[in-house]
N, CA, C and O atoms as a GROMACS GRO file, in nm:
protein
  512
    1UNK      N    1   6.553  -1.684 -11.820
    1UNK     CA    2   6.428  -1.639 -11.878
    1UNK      C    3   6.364  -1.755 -11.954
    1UNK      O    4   6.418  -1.829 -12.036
    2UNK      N    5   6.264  -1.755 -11.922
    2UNK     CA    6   6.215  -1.872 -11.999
    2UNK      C    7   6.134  -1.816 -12.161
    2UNK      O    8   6.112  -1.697 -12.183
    3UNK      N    9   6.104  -1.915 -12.247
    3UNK     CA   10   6.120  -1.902 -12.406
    3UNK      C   11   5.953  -1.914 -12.399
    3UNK      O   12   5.883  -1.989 -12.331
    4UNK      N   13   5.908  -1.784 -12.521
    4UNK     CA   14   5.780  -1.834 -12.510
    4UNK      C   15   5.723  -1.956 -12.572
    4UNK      O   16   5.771  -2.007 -12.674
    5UNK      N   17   5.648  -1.989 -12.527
    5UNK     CA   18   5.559  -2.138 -12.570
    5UNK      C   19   5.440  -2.104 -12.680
    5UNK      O   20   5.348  -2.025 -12.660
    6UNK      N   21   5.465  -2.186 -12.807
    6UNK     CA   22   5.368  -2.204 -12.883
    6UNK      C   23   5.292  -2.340 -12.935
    6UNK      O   24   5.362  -2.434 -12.972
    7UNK      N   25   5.146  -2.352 -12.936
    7UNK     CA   26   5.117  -2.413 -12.979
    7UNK      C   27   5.089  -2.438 -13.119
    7UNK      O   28   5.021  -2.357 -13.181
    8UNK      N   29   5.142  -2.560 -13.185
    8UNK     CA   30   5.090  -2.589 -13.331
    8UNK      C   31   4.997  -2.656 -13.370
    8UNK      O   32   5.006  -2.776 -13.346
    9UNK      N   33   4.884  -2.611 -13.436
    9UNK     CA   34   4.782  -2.676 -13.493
    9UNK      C   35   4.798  -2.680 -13.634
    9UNK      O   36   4.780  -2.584 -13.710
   10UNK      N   37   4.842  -2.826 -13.675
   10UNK     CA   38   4.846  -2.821 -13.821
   10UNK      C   39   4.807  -2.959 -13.837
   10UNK      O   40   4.818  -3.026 -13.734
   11UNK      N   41   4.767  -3.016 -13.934
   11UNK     CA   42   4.692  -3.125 -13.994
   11UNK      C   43   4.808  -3.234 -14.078
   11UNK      O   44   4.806  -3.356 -14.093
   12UNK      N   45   4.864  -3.173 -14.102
   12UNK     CA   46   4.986  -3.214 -14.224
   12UNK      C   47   5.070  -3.242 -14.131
   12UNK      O   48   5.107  -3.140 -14.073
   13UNK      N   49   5.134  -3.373 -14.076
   13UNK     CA   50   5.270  -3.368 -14.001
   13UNK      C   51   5.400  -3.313 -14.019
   13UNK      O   52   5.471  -3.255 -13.937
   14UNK      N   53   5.425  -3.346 -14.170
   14UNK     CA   54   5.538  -3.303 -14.187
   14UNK      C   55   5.569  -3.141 -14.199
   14UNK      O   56   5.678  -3.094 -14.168
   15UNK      N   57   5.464  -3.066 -14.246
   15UNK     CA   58   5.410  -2.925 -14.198
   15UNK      C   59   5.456  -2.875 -14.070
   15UNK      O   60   5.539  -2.790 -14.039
   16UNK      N   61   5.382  -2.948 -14.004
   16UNK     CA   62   5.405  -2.921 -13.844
   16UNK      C   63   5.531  -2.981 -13.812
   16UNK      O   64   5.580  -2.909 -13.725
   17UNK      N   65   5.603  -3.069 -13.835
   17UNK     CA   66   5.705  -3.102 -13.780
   17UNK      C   67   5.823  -2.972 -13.815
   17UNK      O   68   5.892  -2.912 -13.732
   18UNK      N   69   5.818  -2.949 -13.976
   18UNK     CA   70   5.908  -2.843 -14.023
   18UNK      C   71   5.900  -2.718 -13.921
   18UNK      O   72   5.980  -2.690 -13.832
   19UNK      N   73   5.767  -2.644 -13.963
   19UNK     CA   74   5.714  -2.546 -13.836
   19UNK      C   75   5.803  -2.584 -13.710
   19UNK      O   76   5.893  -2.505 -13.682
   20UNK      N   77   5.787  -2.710 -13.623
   20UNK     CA   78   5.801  -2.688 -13.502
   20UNK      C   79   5.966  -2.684 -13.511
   20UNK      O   80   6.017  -2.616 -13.422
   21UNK      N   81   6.048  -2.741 -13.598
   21UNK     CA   82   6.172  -2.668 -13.646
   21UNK      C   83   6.213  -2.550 -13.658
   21UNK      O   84   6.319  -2.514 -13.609
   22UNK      N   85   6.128  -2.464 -13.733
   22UNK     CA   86   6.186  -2.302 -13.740
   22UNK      C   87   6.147  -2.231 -13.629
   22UNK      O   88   6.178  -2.112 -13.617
   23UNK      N   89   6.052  -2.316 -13.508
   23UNK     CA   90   6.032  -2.206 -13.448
   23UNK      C   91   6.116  -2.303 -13.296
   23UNK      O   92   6.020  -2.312 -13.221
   24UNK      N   93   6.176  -2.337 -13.260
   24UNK     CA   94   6.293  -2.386 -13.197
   24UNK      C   95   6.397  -2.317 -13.218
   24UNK      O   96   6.455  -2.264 -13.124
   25UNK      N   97   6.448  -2.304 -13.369
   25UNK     CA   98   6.532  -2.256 -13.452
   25UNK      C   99   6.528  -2.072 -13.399
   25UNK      O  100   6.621  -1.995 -13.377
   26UNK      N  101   6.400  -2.053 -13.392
   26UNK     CA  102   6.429  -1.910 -13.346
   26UNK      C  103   6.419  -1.905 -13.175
   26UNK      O  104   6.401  -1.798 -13.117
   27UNK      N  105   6.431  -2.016 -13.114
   27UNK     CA  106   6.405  -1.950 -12.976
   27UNK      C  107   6.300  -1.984 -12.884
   27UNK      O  108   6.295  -1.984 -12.760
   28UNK      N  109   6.208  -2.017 -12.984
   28UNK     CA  110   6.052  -2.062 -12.920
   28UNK      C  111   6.046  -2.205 -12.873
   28UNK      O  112   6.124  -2.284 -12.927
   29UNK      N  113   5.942  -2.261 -12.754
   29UNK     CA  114   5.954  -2.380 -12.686
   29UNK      C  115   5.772  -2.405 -12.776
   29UNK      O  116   5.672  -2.338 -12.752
   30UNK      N  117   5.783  -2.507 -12.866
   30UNK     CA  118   5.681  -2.550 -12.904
   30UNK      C  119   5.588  -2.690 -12.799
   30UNK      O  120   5.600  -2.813 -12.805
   31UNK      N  121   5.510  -2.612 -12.720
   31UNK     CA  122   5.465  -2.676 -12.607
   31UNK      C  123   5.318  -2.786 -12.650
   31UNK      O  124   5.238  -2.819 -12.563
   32UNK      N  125   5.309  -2.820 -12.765
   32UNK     CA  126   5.268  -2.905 -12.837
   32UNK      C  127   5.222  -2.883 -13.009
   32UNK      O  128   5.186  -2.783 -13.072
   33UNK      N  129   5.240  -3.015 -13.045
   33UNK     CA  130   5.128  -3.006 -13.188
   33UNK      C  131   5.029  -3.133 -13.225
   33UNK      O  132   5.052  -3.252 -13.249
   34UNK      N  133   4.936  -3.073 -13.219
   34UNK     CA  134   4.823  -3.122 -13.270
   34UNK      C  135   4.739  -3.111 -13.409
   34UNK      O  136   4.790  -3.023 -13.479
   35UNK      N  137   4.623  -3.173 -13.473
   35UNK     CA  138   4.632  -3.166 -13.597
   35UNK      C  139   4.471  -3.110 -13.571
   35UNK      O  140   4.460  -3.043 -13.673
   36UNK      N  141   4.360  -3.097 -13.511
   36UNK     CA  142   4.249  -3.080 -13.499
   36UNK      C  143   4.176  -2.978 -13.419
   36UNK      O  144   4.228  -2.930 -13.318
   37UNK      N  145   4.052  -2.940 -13.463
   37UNK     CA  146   4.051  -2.786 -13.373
   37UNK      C  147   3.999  -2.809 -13.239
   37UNK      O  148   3.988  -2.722 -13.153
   38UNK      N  149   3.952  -2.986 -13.220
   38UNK     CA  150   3.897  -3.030 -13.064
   38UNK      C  151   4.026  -3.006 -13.008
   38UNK      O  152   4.048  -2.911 -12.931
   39UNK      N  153   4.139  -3.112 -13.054
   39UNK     CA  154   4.233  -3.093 -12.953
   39UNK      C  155   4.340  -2.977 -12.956
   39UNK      O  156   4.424  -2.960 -12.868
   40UNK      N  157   4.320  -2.881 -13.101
   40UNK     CA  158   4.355  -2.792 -12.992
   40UNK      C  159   4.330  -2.701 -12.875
   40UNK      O  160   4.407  -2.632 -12.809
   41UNK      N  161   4.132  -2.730 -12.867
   41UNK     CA  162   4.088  -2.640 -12.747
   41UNK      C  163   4.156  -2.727 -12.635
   41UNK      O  164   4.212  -2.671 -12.540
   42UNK      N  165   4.151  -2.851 -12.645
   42UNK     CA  166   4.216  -2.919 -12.526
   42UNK      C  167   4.391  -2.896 -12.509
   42UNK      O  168   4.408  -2.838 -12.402
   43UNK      N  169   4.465  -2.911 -12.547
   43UNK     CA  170   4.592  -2.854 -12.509
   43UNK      C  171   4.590  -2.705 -12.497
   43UNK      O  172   4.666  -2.666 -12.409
   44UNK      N  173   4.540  -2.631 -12.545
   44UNK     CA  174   4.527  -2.447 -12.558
   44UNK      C  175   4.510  -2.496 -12.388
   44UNK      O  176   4.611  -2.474 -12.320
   45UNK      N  177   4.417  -2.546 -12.331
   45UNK     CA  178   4.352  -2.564 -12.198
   45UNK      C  179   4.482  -2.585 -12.126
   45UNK      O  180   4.542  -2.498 -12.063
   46UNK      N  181   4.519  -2.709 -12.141
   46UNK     CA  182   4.630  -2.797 -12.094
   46UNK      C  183   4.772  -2.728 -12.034
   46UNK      O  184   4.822  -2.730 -11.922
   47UNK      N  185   4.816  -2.659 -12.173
   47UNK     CA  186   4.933  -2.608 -12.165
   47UNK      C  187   4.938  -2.461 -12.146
   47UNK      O  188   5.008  -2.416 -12.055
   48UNK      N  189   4.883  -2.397 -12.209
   48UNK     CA  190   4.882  -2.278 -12.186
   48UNK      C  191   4.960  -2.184 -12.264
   48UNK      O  192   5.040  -2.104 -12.215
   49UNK      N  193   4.937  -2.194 -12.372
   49UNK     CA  194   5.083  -2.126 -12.481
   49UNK      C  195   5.054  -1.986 -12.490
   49UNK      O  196   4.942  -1.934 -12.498
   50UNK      N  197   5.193  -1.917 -12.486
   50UNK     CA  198   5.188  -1.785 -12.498
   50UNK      C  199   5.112  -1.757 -12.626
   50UNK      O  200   5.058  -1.648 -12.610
   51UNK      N  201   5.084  -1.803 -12.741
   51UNK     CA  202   4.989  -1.821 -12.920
   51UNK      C  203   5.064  -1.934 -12.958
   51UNK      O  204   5.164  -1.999 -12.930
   52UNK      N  205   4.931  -1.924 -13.067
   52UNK     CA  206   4.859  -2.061 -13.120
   52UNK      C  207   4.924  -2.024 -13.283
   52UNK      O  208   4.905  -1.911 -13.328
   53UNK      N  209   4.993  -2.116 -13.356
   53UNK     CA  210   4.980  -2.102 -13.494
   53UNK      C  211   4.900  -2.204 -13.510
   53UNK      O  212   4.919  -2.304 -13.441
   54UNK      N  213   4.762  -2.197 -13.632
   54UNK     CA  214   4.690  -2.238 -13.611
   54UNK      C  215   4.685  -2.257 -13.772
   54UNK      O  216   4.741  -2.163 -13.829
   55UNK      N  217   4.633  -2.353 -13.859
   55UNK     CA  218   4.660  -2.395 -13.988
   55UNK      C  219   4.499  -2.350 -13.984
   55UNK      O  220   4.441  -2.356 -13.876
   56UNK      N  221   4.431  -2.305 -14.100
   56UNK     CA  222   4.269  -2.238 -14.134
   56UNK      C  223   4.164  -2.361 -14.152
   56UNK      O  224   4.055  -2.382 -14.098
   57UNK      N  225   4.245  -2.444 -14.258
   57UNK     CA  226   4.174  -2.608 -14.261
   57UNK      C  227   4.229  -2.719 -14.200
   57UNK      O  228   4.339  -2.774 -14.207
   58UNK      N  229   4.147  -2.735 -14.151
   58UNK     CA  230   4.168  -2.896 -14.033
   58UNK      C  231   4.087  -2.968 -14.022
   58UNK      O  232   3.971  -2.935 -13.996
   59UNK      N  233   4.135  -3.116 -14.041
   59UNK     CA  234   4.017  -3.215 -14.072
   59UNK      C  235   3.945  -3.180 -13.908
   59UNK      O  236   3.990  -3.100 -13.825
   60UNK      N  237   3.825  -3.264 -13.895
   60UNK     CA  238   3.748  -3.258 -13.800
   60UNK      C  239   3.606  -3.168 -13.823
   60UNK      O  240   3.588  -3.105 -13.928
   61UNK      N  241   3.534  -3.168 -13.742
   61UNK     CA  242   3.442  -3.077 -13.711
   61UNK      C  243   3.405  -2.978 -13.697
   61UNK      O  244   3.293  -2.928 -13.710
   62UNK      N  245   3.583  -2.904 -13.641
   62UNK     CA  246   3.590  -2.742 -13.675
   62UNK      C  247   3.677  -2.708 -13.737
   62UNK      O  248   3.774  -2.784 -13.724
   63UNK      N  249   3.701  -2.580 -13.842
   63UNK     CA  250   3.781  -2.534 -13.897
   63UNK      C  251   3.895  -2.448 -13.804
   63UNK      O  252   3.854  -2.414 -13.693
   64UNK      N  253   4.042  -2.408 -13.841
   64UNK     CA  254   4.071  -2.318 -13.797
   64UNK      C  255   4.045  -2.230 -13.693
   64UNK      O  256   4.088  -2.216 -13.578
   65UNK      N  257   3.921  -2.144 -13.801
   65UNK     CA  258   3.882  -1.993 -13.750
   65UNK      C  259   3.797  -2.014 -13.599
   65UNK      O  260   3.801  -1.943 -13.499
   66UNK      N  261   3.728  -2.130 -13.624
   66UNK     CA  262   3.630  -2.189 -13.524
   66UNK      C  263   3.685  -2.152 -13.377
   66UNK      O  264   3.663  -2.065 -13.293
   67UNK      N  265   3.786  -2.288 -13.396
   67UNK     CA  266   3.907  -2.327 -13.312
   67UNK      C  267   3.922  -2.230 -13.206
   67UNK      O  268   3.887  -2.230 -13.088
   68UNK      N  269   4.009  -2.116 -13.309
   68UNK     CA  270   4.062  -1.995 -13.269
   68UNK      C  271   3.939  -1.918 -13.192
   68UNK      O  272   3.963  -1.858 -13.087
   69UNK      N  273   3.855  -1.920 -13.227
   69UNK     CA  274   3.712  -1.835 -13.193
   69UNK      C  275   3.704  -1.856 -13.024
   69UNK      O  276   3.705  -1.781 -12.926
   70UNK      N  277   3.696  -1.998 -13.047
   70UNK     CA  278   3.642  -2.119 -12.885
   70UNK      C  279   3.778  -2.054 -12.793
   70UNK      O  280   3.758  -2.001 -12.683
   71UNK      N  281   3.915  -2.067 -12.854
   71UNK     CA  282   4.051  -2.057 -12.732
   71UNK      C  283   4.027  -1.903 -12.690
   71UNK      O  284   4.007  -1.856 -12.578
   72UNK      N  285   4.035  -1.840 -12.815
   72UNK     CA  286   4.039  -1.657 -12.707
   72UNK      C  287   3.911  -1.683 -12.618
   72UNK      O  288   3.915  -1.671 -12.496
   73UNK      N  289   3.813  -1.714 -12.677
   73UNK     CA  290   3.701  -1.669 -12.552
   73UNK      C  291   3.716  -1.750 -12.412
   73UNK      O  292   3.661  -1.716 -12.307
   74UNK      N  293   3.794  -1.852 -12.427
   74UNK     CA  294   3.767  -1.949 -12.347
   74UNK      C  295   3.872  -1.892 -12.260
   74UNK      O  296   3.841  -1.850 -12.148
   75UNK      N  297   3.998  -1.888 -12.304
   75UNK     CA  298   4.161  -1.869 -12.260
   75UNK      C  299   4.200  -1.740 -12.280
   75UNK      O  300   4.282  -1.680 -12.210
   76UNK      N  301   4.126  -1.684 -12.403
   76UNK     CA  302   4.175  -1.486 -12.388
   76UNK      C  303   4.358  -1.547 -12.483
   76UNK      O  304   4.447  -1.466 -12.459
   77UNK      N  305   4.392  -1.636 -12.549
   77UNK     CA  306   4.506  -1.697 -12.631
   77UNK      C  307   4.508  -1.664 -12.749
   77UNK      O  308   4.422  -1.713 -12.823
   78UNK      N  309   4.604  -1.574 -12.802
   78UNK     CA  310   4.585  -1.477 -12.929
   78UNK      C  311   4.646  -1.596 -13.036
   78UNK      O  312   4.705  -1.697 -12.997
   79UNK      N  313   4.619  -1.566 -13.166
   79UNK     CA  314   4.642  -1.713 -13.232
   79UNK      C  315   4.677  -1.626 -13.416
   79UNK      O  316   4.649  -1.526 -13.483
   80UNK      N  317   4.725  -1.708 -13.419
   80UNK     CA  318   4.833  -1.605 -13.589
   80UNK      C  319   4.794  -1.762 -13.688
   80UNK      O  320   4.847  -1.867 -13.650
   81UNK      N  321   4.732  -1.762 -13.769
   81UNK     CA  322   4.662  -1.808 -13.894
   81UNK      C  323   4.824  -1.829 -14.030
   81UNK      O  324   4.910  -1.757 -14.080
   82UNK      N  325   4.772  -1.998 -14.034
   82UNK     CA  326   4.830  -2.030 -14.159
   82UNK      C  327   4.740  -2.099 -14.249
   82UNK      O  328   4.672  -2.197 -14.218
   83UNK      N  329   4.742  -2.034 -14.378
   83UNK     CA  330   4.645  -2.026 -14.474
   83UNK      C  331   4.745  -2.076 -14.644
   83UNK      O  332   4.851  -2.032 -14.689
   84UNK      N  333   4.671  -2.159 -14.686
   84UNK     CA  334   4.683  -2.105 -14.871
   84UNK      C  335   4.566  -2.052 -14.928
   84UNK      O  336   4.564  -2.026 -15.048
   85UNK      N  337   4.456  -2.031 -14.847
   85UNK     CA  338   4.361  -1.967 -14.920
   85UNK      C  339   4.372  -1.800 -14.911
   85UNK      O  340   4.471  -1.760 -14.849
   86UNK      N  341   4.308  -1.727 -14.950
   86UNK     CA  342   4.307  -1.586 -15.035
   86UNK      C  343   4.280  -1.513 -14.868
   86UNK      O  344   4.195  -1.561 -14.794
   87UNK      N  345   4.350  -1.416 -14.833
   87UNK     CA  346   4.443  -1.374 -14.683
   87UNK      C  347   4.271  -1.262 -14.668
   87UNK      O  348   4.234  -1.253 -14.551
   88UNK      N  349   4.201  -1.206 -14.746
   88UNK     CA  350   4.112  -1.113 -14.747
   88UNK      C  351   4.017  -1.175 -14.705
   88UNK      O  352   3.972  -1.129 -14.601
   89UNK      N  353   3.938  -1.314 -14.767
   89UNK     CA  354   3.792  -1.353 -14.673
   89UNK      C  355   3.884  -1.413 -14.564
   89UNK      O  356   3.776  -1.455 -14.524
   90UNK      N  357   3.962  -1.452 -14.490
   90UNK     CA  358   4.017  -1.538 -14.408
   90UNK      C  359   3.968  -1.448 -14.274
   90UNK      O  360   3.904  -1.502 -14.183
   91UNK      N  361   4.012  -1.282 -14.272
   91UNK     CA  362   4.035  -1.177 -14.203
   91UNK      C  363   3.884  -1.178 -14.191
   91UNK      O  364   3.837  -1.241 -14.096
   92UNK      N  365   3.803  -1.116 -14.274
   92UNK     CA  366   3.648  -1.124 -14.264
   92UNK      C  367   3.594  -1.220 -14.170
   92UNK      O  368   3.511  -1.182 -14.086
   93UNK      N  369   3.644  -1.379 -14.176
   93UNK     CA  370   3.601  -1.392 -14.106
   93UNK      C  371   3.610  -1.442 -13.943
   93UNK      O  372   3.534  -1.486 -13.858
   94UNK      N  373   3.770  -1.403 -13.957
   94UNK     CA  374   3.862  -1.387 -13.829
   94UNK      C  375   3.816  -1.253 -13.768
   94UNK      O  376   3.816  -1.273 -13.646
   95UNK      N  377   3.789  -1.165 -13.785
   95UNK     CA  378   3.816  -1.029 -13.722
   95UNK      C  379   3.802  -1.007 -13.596
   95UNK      O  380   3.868  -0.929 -13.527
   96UNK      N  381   3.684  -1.102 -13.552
   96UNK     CA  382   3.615  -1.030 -13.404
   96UNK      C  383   3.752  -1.158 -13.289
   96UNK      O  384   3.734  -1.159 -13.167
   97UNK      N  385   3.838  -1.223 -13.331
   97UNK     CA  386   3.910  -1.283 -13.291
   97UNK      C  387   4.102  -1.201 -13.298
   97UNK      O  388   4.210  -1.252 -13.267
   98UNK      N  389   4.079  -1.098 -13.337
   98UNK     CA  390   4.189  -1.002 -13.374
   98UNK      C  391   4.335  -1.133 -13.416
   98UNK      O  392   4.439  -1.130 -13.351
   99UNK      N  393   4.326  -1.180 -13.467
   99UNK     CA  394   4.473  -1.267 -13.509
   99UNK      C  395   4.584  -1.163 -13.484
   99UNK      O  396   4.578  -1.040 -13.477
  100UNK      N  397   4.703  -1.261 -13.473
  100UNK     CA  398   4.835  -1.195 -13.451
  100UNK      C  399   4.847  -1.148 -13.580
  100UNK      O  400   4.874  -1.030 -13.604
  101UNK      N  401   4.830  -1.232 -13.665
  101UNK     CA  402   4.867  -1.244 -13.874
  101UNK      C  403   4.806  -1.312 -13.887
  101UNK      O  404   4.742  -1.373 -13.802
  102UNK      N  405   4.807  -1.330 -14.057
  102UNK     CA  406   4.789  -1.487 -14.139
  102UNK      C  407   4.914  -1.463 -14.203
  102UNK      O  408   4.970  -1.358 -14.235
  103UNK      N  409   4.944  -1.577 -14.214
  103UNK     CA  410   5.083  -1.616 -14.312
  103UNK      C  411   5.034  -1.741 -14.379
  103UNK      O  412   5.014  -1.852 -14.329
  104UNK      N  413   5.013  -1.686 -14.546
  104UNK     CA  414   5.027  -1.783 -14.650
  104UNK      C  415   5.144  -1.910 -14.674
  104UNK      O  416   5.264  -1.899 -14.650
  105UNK      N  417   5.089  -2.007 -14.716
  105UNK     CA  418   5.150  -2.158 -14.678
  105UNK      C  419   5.180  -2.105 -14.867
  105UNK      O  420   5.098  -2.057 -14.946
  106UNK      N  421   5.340  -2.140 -14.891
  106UNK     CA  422   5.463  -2.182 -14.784
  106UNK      C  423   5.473  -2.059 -14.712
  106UNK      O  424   5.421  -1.949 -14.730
  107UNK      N  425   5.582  -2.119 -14.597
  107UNK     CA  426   5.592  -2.005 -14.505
  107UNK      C  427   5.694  -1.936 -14.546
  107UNK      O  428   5.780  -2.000 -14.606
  108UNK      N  429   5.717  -1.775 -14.526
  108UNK     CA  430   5.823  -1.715 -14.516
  108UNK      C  431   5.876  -1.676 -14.348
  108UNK      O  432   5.837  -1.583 -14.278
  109UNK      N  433   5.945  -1.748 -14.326
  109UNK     CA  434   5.965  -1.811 -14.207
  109UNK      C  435   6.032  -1.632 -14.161
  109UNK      O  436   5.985  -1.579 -14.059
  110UNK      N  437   6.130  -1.562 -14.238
  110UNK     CA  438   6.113  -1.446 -14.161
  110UNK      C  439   6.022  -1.366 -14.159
  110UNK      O  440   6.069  -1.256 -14.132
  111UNK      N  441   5.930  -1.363 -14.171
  111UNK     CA  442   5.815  -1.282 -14.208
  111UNK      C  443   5.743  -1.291 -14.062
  111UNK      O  444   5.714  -1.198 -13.987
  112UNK      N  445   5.714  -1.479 -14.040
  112UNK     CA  446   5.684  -1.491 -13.917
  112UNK      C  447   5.751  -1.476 -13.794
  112UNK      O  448   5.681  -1.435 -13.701
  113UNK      N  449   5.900  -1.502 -13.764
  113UNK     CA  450   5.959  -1.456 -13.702
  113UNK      C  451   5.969  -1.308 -13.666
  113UNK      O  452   6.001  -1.279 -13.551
  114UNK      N  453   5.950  -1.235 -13.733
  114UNK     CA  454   5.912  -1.066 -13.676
  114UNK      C  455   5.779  -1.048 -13.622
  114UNK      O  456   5.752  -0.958 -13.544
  115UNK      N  457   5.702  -1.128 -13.661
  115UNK     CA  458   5.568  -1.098 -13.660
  115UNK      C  459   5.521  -1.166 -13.493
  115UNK      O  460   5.446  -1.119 -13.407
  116UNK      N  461   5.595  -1.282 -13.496
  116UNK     CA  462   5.583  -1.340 -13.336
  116UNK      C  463   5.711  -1.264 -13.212
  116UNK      O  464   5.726  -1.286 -13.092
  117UNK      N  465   5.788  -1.167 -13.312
  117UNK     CA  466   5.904  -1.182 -13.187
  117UNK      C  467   5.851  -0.990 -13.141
  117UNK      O  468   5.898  -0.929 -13.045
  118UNK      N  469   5.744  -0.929 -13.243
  118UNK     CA  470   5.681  -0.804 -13.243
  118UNK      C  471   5.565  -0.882 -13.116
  118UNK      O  472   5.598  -0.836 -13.007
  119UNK      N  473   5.505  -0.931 -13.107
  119UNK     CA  474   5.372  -0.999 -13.042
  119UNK      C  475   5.433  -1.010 -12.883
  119UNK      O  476   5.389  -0.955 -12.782
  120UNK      N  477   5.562  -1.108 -12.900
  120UNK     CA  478   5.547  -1.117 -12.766
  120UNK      C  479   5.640  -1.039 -12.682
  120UNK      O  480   5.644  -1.065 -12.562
  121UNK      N  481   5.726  -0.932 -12.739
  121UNK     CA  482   5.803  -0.791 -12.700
  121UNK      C  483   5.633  -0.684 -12.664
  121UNK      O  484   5.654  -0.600 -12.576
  122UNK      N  485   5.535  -0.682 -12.700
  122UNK     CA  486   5.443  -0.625 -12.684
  122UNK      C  487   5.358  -0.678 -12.580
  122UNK      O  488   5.295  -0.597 -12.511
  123UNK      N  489   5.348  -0.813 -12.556
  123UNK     CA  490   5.301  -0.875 -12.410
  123UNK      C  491   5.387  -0.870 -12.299
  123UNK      O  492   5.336  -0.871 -12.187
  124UNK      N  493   5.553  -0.862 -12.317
  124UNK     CA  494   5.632  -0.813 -12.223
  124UNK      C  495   5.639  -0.659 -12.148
  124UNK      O  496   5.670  -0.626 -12.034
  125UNK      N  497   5.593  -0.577 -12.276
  125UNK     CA  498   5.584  -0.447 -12.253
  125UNK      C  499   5.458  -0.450 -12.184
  125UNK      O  500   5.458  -0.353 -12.107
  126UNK      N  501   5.359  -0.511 -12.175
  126UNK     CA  502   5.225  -0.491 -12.113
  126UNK      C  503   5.228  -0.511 -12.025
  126UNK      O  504   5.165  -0.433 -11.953
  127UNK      N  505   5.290  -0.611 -11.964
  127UNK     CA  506   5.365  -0.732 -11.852
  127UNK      C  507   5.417  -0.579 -11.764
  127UNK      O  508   5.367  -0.558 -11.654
  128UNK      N  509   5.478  -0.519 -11.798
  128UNK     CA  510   5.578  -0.458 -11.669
  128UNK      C  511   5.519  -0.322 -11.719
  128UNK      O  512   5.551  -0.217 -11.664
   0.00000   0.00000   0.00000
């Protein structure tokens, strides 16, 4: 069986490097990380990840939410939000993009682990 694939969009390396640690750690094939919301429309393209953890601020031109906005419409690629800002306007202005979650930075790494291993037991169930 193969492991689902996530992409990381985070800005902070060592962020993303940790991340792409716990989520190895649980099972998951982190099928790239990138720090910007251009390239992550371009790998979202590329690779094809089962979701996107996606950091809210990212240097560049687009934020986060943007990002996320451009991949579902483009790819239909559901995408779960990491934030330190306040989880209530984040949603406001995520909504019409339905996020998996947001999970406040630091991570509670089990928190996300249920939250991604609920997501893609629910695309399997859709699957068959």
């Amino acid at each position: 069986m193969n492991k689902p694939r996530i992409l990381v969009v985070e800005d902070e390396f060592i962020v993303a490097f940790e991340l792409k640690g716990a989520l190895e750690g649980m099972g998951y094939t982190v099928c790239g990380m990138v720090g910007s919301g251009r390239d992550a429309i371009d790998c979202a393209e590329r690779e094809k990840p089962g979701c996107i953890l996606m950091d809210v601020s990212l240097k560049g031109e687009m934020d986060g939410i943007e990002a996320a906005r451009h991949i579902r419409a483009r790819f239909g690629i559901r995408t779960a939000f990491l934030s330190g800002y306040p989880v209530e306007e984040l949603m406001t202005r995520a909504a019409d993009i339905s996020p998996i979650g947001v999970f406040v930075k630091p991570l509670e790494y089990g928190e996300l682990e249920i939250a991604l291993g609920t997501f893609f037991l629910s695309r399997a169930a859709d699957i068959n």
